[in-house]
N, C-alpha and C positions, 0 to 999 in steps of 0.2 A: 199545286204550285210547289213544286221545290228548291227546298234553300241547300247552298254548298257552304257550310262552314269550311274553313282556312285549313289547310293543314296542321296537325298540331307540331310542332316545334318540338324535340328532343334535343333539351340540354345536354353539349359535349360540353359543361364545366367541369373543372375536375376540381374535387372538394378542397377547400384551403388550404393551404402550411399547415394554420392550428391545429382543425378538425383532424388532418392526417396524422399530427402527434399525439393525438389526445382518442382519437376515437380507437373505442378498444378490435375493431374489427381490420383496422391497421394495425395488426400486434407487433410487426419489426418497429415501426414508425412509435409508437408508445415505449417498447423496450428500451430501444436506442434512448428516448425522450427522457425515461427515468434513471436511466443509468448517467448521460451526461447530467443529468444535474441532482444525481448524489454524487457524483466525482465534483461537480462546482460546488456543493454547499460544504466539500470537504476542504476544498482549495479557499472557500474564503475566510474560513479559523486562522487558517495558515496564512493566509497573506492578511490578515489583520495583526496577529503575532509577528511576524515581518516586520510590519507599520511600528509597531509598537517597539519592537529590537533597536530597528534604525533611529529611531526616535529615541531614542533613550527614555523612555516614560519613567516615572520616577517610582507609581508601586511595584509595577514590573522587575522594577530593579534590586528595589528594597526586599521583593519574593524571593528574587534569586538569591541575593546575597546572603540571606538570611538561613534558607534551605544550605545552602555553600556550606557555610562555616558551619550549621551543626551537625551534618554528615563531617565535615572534617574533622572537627573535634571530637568525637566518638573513631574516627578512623586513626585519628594518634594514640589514641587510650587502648585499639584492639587491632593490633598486628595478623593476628588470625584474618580478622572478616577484610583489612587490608588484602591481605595474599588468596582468600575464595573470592573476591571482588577480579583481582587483577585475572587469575585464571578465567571467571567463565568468561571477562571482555576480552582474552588472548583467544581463547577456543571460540568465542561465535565474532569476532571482528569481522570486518566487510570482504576480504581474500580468503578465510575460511568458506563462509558463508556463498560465494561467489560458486568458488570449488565445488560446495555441495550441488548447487544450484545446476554446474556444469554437467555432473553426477547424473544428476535428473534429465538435463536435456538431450545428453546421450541415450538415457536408457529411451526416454521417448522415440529419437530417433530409430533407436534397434527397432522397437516395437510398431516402427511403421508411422506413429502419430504425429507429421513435420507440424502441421498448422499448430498442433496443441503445445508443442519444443519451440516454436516459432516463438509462441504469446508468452509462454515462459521466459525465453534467453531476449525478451524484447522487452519485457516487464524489468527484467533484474539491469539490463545495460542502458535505461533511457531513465532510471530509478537512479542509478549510478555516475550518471553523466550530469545530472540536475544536479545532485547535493555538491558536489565542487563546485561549481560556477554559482550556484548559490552564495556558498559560502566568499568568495569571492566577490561578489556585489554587496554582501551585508558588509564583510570586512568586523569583523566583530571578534576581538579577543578574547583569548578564553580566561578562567578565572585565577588573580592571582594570589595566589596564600604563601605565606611564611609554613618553613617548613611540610611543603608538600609531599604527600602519600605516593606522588603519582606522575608521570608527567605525559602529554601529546605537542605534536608539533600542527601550524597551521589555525588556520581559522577555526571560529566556537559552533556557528549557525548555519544550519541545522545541524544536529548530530549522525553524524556517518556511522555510529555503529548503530543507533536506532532507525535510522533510514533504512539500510539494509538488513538488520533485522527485521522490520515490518514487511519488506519485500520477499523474502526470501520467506517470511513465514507463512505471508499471504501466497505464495506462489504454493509452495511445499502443498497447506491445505488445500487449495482448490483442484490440485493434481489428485489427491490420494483420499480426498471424499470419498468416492465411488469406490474405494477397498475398503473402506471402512465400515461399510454394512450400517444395521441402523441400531447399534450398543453400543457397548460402553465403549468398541476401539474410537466409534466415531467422536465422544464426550472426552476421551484421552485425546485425540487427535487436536481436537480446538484447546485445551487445557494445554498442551504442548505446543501452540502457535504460540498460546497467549504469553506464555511463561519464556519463551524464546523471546516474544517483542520485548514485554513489561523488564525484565531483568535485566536483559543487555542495558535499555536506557539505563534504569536505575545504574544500574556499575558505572556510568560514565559520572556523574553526578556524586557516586559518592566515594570516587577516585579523585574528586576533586577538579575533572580536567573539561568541563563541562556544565551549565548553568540547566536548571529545571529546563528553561523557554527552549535551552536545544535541544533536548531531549523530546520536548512537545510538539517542536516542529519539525523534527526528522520523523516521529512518528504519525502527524498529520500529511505530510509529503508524501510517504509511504502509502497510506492508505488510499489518498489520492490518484499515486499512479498505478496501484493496482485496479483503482475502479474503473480509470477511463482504459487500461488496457484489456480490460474485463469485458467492458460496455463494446468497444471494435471488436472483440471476439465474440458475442454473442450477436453482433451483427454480420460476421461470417455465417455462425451455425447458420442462423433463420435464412440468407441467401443460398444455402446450402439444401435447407430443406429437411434439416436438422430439429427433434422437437424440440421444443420452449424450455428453461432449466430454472431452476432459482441458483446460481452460485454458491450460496451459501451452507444449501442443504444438499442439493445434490452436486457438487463441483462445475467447474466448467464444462468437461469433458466426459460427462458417466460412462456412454457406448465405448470408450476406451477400454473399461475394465475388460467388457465382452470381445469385441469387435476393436484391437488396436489400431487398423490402418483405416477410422470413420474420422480422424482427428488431426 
């Protein structure tokens, strides 16, 4: 007597949203998934400090003023660190820094690399274009002292020279990782992003013209839009066919050093 079991049924499901983020044999789908949300857990310091600006919060406030006045009062007492303050924020200001930037995306270009000149001159102009209109909806003035060290024109929040300082510094390193080998230029390299972000803020803050929170938030805004501009580009490479990178240690773009028209 013979039995005919049913045919068996092969599932054309295709595996969830979730699983395809998360399963690591989706490695675009997990990439992409980590990267937008360290770009979101950077965006939401920042838009909590935001909250906190517009709102006028009262420790908030009392931080800044506080930090204010005793950079300014050490800044009346020392005309020197007055005038090395105002230089390094004239040499690394947002048109400096721009220029540099410009610098870089030509040479990319010479070298064949558009995508990699693309993510660069896209990072520094959508990084550039945020902090006005930001500042602008916070509407936020900037701080006032008697006899001032210093002065700027325009809105406080977030800080435009820390903004573009984080951007430009972030771009700079993740282009020139991959020249950097794996010594000490590489440990100068990150040491010379750092000191290019951290300093510019600080000069704005202790020229007076500028509260700690905008300093914190052009440098959280930075950081953010170099991640998500990071995160679209590493989802070129993997459509590309490009192998898998960490940013941080190896740059965006390594096969550039070798191979400049891979980028």
């Amino acid at each position: 007597m013979s039995t005919h079991r049913p045919p068996t049924l092969i599932s054309s499901a295709q595996p969830s949203w979730r699983r395809r983020r998360l399963d690591p044999d989706h490695s675009l789908g997990l990439r992409l998934t980590l990267a937008a949300t360290a770009a979101f857990l950077v965006l939401v310091p920042f838009a909590l400090l935001a909250l906190l600006v517009l709102g006028a919060w009262a420790p908030l406030h009392r931080l800044d003023t506080a930090v204010t006045h005793a950079l300014h009062g050490y800044a009346v007492d020392h005309p020197a660190w007055v005038a090395l303050m105002r230089i390094w924020s004239d040499v690394f200001a947002p048109m400096p820094l721009r220029a540099v930037a410009l610098v870089l995306v030509i040479w990319l270009l010479r070298r064949g690399a558009r995508r990699l000149a693309l993510w660069a001159a896209t990072t520094m102009v959508v990084g550039g274009l945020i902090g006005p209109l930001l500042k602008l909806l916070v509407g936020r003035d900037r701080p006032e002292l008697l006899d001032p060290v210093a002065r700027a024109a325009g809105y406080s929040f977030p800080s435009g020279h820390a903004l573009n300082a984080t951007l430009a510094a972030g771009v700079l390193l993740l282009v020139l990782l991959p020249y950097a080998g794996r010594g000490v230029a590489r440990v100068a390299l990150w040491v010379a992003a750092v000191l290019l972000t951290v300093v510019t803020g600080l000069s704005r803050v202790a020229l007076g013209v500028h509260f700690t929170s905008d300093v914190l938030g052009g440098w959280l805004l930075g950081v953010a839009v170099v991640a998500a501009t990071t995160a679209a580009f590493t989802s070129w490479r993997a459509h590309a066919g490009l192998r898998p990178v960490q940013p941080a240690r190896d740059g965006v773009a390594p096969e550039v050093e070798r191979h400049p028209g891979a980028a």
